[in-house]
C-alpha positions as CSV (number, residue, x, y, z in Angstrom):
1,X,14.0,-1.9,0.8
2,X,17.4,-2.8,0.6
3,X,18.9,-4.8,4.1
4,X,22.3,-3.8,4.2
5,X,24.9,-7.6,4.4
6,X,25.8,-6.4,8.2
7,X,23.0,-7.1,9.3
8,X,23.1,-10.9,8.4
9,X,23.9,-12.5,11.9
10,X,24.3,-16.2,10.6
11,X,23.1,-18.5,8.0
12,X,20.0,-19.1,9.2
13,X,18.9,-15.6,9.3
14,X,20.2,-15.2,5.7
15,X,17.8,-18.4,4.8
16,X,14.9,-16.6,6.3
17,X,15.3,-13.2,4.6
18,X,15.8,-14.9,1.3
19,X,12.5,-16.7,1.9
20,X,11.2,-13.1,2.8
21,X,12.3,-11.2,0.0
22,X,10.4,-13.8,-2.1
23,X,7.1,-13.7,-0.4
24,X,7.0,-10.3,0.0
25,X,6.8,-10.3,-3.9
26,X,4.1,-12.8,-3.6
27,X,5.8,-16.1,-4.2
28,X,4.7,-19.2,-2.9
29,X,7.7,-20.0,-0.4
30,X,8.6,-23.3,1.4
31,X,11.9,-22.8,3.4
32,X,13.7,-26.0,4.1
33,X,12.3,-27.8,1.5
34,X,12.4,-31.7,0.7
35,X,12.7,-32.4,-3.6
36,X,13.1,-35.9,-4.8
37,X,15.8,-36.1,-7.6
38,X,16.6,-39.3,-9.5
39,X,19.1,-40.6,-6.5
40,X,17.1,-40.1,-3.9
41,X,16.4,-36.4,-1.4
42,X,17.6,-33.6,-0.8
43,X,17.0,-30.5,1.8
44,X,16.9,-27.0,-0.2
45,X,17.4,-24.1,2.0
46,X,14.4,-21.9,-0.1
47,X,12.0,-23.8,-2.7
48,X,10.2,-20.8,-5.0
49,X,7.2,-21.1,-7.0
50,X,5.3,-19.0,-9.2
51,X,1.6,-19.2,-8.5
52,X,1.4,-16.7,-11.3
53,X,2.5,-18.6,-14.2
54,X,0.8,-21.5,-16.3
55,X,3.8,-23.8,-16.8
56,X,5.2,-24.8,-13.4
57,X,8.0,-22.1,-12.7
58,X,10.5,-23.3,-9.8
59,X,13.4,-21.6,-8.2
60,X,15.8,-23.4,-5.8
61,X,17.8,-21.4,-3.9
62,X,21.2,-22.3,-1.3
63,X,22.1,-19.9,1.1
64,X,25.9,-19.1,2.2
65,X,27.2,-17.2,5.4
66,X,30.9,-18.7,5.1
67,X,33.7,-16.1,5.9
68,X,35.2,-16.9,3.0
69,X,34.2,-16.9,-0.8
70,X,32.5,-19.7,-2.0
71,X,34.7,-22.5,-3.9
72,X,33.7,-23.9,-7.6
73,X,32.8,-27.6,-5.4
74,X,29.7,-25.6,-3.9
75,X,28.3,-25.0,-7.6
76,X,29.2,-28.4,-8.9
77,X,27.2,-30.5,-6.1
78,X,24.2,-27.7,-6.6
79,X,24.5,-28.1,-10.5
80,X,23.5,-32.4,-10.2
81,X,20.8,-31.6,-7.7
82,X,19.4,-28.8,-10.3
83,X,19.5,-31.2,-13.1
84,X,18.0,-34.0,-10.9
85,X,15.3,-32.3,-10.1
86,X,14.1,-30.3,-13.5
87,X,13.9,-26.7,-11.6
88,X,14.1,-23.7,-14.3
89,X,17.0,-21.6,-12.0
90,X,18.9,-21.8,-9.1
91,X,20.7,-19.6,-7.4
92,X,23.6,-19.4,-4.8
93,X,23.0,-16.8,-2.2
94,X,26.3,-15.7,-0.2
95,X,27.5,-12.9,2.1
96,X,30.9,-12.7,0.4
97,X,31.5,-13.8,-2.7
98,X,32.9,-16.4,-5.3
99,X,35.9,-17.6,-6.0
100,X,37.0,-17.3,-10.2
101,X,36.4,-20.8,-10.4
102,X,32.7,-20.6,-9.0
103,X,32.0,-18.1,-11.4
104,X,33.3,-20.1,-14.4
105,X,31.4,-23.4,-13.4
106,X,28.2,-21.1,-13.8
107,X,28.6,-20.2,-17.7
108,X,26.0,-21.4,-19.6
109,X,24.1,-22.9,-16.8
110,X,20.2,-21.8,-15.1
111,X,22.2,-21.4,-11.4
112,X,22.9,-17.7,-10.6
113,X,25.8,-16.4,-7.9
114,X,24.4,-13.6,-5.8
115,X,25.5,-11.9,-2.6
116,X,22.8,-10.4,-0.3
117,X,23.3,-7.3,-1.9
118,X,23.1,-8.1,-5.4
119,X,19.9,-10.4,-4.8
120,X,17.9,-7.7,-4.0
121,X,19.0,-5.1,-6.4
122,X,18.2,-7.9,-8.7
123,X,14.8,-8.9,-7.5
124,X,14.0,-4.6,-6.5
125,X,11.8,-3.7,-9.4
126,X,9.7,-6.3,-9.2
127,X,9.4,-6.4,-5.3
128,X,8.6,-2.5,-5.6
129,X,5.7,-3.1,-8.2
130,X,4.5,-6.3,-6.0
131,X,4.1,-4.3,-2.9
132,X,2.9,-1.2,-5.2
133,X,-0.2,-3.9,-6.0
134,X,-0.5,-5.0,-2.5
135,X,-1.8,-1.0,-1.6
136,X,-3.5,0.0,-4.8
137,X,-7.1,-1.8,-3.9
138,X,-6.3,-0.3,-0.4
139,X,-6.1,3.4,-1.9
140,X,-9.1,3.0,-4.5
141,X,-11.3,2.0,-1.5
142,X,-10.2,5.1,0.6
143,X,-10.4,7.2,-2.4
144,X,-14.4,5.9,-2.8
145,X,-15.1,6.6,0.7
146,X,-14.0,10.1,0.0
147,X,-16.1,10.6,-3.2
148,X,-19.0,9.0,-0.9
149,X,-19.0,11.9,1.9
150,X,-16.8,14.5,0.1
151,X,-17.8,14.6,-3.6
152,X,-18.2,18.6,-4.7
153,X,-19.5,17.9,-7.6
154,X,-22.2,15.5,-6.5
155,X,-24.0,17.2,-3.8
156,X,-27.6,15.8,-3.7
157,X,-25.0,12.1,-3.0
158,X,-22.8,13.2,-0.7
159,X,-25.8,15.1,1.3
160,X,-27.7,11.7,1.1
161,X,-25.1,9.8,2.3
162,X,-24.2,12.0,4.9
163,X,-28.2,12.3,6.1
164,X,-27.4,9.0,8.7
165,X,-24.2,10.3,10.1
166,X,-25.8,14.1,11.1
167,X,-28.8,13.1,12.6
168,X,-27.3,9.7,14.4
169,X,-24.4,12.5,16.2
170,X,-21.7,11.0,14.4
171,X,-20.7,13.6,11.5
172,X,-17.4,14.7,13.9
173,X,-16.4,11.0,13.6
174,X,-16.7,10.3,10.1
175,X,-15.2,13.9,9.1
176,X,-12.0,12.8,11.5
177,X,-11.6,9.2,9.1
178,X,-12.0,11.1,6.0
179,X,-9.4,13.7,7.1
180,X,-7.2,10.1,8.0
181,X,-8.0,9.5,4.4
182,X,-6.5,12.2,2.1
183,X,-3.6,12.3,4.3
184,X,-3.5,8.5,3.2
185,X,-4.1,9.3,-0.1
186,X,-1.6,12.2,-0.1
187,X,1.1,10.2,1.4
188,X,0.5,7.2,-1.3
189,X,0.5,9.8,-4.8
190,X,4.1,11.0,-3.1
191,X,5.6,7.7,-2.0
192,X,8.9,6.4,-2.6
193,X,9.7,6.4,-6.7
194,X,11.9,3.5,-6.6
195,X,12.7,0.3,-4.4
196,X,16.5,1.7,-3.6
197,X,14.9,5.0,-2.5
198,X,17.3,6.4,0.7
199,X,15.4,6.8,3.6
200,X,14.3,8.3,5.8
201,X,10.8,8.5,4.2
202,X,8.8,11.7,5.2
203,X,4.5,11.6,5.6
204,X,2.3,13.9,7.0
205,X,0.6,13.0,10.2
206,X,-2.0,14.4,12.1
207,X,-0.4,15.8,15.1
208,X,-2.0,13.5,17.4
209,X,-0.6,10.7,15.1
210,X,2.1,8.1,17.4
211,X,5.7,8.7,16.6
212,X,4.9,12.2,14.6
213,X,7.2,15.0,14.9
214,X,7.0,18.9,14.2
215,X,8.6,20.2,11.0
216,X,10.4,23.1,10.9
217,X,7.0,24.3,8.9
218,X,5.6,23.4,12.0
219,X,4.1,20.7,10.1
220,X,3.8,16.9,12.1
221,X,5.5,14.6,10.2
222,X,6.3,10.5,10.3
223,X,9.4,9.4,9.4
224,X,10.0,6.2,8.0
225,X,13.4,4.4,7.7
226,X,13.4,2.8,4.2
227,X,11.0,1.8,1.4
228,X,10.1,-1.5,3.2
229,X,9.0,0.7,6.8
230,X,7.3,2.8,3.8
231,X,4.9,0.1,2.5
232,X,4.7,-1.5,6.2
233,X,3.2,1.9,7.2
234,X,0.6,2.4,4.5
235,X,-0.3,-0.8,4.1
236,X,-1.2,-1.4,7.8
237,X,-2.5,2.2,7.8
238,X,-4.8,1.6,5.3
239,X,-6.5,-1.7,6.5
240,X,-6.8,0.0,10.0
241,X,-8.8,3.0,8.4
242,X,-10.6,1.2,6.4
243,X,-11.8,-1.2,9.3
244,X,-12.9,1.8,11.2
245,X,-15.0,3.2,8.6
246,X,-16.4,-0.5,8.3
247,X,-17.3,-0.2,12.0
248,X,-18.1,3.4,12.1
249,X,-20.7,2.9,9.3
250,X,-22.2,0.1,10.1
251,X,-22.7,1.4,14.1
252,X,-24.1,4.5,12.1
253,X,-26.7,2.9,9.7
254,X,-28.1,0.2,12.5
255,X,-28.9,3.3,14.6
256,X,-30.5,5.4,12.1
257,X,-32.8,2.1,11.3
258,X,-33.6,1.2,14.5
259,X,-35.2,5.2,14.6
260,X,-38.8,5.2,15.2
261,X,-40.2,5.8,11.4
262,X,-41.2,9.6,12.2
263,X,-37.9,10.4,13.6
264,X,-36.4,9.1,10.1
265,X,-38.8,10.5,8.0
266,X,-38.3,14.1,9.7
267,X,-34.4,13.3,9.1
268,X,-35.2,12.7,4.9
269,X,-37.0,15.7,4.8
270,X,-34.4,18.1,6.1
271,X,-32.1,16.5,4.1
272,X,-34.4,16.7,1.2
273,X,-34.9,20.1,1.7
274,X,-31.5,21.2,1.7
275,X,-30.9,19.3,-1.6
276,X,-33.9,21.5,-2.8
277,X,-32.4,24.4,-1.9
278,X,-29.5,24.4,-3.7
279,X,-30.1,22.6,-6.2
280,X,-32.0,25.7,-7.8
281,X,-28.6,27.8,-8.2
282,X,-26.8,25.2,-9.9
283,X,-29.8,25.0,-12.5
284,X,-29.7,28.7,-13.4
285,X,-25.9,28.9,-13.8
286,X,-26.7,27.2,-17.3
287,X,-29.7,29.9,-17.6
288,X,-28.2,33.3,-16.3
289,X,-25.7,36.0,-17.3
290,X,-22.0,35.1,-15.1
291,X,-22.7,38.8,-12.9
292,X,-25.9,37.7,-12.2
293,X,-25.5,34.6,-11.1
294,X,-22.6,35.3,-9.0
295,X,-25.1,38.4,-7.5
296,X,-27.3,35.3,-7.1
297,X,-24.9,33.5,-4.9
298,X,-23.8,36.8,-3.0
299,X,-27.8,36.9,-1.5
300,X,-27.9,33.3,-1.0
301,X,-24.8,33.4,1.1
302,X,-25.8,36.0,2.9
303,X,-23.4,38.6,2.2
304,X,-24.1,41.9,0.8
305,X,-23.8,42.9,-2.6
306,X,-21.4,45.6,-3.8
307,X,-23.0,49.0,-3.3
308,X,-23.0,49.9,-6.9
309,X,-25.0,46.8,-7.7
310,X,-27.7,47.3,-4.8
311,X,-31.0,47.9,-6.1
């Protein structure tokens, strides 16, 4: 997550990541900004607030790319437009640093000094659990796609939901998304731990996957350069799956409708039947000795049994 000073290449580029950092973790962000004060107006290089709060939260914030530290003068004028203007915290954003006298004329006061660096360190946690919400409703709706089509332990629903799919030619399709999906759901349960997490960032890909490389485990893998690349990925991932399983399904079930009735009915019946037949063995299980039902689901497989158990 963390963007490394050097690669600040002016002041205005260090206004615009600021402003970044901050909507990323789902501030609302106006950068410049125009507040009225008791004198008169005054341009703020970032203007934060907190759509999240009941009382009015406001953060100003001044952004530095001097070659130099920053002088106690630089807090004093930003002090008088802070108290002008009522904002709960302010906070001096610089490349370098801050002179001794800069630091003093802070004590006591709602205006923060922070370089680059130390803003984000600052602000990491709670960008990390911002963009953590950002992908959560993303992975639940995945992970009930899967329990849709893949559910073992619901069989007569997965084989009903899958009826459409089968008999429209399109079961290769879906079975490609859902194998998209727990590699999607495998690569979001071993994300990155924390927001200062080094990179690269390994996921498995399918090998057909852009940018994917083979492992030494002759595994294909994508590697991402920080946490930020990390969320990026899965985020954009994730709404691109999702959106072909919106399209995929809906092409599926407008084709299976427009069937003629006795081609659909004849579709429901195999389907039926096959729910039929298994649902039997799982009955018995309840009903039958553990050696004979697993005999049970020997014949039903179609295997032999062992010789010493043949009749």
């Amino acid at each position: 997550m963390l963007i490394p000073s050097s690669q600040i290449s002016g002041w205005k580029d260090l206004q615009d990541k600021v402003a970044q950092l901050f909507k990323e973790m789902g501030y609302d962000v106006q950068s410049p900004h125009i507040v009225k004060h008791v004198r008169g107006e005054k341009e703020i290089d970032v203007y934060v607030s907190d759509p999240r709060t009941s009382v009015p939260h406001v953060i100003l914030i001044e952004c530095k790319h001097w070659g130099s530290n920053l002088p106690q003068d630089t807090v004093h004028g930003f002090r008088t437009v802070m108290t002008d203007t009522g904002a709960n915290t302010g906070i001096i954003v610089g490349t370098t640093g801050f002179q001794s006298g800069a630091k003093e004329a802070v004590n006591l006061t709602n205006v923060e000094l922070r370089t680059w660096d130390s803003l984000q360190r600052a602000y990491g946690n709670e960008w990390f659990l911002r963009q953590q919400e950002r992908i959560a409703p993303l992975e639940e709706e995945i992970r009930r796609r899967d329990r849709d089509y893949l559910d073992q332990g619901q069989a007569i629903k997965t084989a009903a939901n899958l009826m459409r799919f089968e008999h429209t030619g399109r079961l290769v399709e879906l079975y490609d998304l859902l194998a998209e999906g727990r590699l999607l759901i495998f690569a979001m349960m071993s994300g990155p731990k924390s927001f200062d997490q080094p990179g690269p960032i390994e996921v498995s890909v399918d090998e057909e996957y852009t940018g994917a490389e083979r492992s030494r485990n002759d595994l294909f893998l994508l590697r991402l350069k920080d946490v930020r690349a990390w969320f990026q990925w899965v985020e954009g991932a994730s709404r691109s799956l999702i959106e072909r399983f919106r399209v995929l399904e809906k092409a599926t079930f407008d084709t299976f409708e427009a069937l003629p009735d006795a081609a659909a009915d004849e579709a429901m019946k195999r389907t039926f039947r096959g729910i039929r037949e298994e649902t039997p063995i799982r009955v018995l299980k309840s009903r039958l000795q553990p050696d004979e039902y697993e005999r049970l689901l020997e014949l039903v497989s179609g295997s032999d049994p062992p010789i010493g158990d043949r009749p």
